[in-house]
GUTORVEX-323996 format. One record per residue (C-alpha): residue number from 1; residue in three letters; x negated, y, z. Coordinates in steps of 0.5 Angstrom, whole numbers, plus 500, padded with zeros to 3 digits. Example, Ala and Ser with C-alpha at 12.3 -4.5 7.8 and 13.67 -1.06 7.14 Angstrom:
<atoms>
+-----+------+-----+-----+-----+
!  nr ! rest !   X !   Y !   Z !
+-----+------+-----+-----+-----+
!   1 !  ALA ! 475 ! 491 ! 516 !
!   2 !  SER ! 473 ! 498 ! 514 !
+-----+------+-----+-----+-----+
</atoms>
This chain:
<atoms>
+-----+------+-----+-----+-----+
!  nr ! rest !   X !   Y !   Z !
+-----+------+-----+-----+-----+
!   1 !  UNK ! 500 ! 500 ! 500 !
!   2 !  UNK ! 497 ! 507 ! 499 !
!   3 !  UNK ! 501 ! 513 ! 501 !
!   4 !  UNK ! 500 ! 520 ! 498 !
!   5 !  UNK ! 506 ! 524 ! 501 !
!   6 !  UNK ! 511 ! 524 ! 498 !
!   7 !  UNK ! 509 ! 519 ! 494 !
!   8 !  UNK ! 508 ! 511 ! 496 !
!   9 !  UNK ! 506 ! 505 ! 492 !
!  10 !  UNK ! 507 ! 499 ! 494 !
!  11 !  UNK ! 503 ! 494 ! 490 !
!  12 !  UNK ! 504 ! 486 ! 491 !
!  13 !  UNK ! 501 ! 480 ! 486 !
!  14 !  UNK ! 501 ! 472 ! 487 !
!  15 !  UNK ! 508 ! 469 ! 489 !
!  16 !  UNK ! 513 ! 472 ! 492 !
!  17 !  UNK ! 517 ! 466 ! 495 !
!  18 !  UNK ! 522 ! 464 ! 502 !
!  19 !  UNK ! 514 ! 463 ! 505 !
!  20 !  UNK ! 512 ! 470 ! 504 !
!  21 !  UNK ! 518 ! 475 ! 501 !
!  22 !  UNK ! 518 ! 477 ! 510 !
!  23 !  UNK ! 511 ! 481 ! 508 !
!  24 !  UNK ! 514 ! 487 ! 503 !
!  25 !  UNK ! 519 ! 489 ! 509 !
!  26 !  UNK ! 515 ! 492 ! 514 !
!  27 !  UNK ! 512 ! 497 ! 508 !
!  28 !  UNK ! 518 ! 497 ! 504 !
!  29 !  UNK ! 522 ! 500 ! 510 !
!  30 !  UNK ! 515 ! 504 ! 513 !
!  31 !  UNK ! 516 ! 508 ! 506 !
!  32 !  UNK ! 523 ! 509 ! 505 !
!  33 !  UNK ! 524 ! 510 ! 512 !
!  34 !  UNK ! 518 ! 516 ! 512 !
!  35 !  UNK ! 517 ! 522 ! 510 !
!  36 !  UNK ! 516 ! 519 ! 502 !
!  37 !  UNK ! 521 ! 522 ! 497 !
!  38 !  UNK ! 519 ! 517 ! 491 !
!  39 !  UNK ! 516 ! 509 ! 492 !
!  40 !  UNK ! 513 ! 504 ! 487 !
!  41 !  UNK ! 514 ! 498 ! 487 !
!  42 !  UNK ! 509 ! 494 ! 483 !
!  43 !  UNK ! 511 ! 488 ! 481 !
!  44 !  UNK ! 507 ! 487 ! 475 !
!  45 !  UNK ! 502 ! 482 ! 478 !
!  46 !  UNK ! 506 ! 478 ! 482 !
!  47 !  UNK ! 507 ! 471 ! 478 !
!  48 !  UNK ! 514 ! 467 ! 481 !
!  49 !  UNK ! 519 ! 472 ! 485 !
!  50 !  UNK ! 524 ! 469 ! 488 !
!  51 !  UNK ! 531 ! 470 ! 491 !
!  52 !  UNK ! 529 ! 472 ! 498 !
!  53 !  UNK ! 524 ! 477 ! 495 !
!  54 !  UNK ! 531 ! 479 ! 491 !
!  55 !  UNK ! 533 ! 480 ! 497 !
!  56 !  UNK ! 528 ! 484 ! 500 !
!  57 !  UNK ! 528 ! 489 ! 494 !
!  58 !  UNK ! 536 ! 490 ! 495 !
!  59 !  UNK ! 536 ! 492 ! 501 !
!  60 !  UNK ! 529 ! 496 ! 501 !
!  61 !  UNK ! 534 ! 500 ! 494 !
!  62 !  UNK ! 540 ! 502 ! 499 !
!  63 !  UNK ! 536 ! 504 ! 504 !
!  64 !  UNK ! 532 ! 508 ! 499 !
!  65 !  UNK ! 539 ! 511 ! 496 !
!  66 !  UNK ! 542 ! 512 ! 503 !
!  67 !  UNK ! 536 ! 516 ! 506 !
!  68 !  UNK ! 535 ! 520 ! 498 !
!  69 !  UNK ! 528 ! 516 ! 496 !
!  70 !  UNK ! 527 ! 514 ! 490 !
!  71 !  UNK ! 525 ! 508 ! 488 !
!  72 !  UNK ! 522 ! 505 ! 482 !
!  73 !  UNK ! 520 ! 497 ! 482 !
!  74 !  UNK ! 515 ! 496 ! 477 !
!  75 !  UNK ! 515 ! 489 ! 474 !
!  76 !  UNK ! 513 ! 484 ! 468 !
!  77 !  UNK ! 518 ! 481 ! 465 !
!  78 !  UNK ! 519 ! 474 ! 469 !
!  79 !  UNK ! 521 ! 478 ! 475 !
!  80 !  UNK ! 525 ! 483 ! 470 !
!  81 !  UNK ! 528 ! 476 ! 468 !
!  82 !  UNK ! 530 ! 474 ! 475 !
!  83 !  UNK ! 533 ! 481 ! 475 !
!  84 !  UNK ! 538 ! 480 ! 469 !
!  85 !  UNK ! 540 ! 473 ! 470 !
!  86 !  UNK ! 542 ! 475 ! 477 !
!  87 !  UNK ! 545 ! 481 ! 475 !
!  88 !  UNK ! 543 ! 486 ! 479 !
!  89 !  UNK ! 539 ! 489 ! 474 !
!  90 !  UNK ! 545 ! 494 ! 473 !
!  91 !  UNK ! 544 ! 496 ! 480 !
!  92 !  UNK ! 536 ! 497 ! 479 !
!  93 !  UNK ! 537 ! 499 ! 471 !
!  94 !  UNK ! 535 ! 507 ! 472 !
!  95 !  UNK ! 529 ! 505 ! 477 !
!  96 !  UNK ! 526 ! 499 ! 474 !
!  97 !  UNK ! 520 ! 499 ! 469 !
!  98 !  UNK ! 517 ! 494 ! 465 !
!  99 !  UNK ! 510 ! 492 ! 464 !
+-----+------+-----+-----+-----+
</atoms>
């Protein structure tokens, strides 16, 4: 994670499953909790994305849109694909950007 109020990135790699998804909440919810005003998500590197990862992004995106932060979730296109299929990807579609 690295910060620049009132910019956050947040960039994850590897996999992204019910074993590690836990480990994006704690930054998730530092940044759309704090000071920031707009948060990247990078999810170009992550290699499988799971549904409790989805989870994760879900709720880290009504957080952000209840307290004003933009979120944007950088991914490639497996991650896109997952969004799509599960058909959260109109919910994400204005903050989602593909690599």
């Amino acid at each position: 994670m690295h910060h620049f109020n009132p910019l956050w990135t947040i960039e994850v790699r590897g996999e992204v499953d019910a074993t590690s998804a836990w480990l994006l909440t704690e930054p998730l919810m530092a940044a759309t909790e704090g000071a920031a005003g707009h948060v990247v998500l990078d999810l170009s590197e992550v290699t499988f994305f799971g549904s409790h990862g989805l989870l994760v992004v879900l709720d880290a995106h009504h957080r952000a849109t209840r307290r004003g932060v933009t979120l944007v979730v950088v991914c490639n296109r497996g991650v896109s694909r997952l969004f799509e299929v599960t058909g959260v990807a109109g919910t994400l579609c204005h903050d989602m950007v593909r690599v």
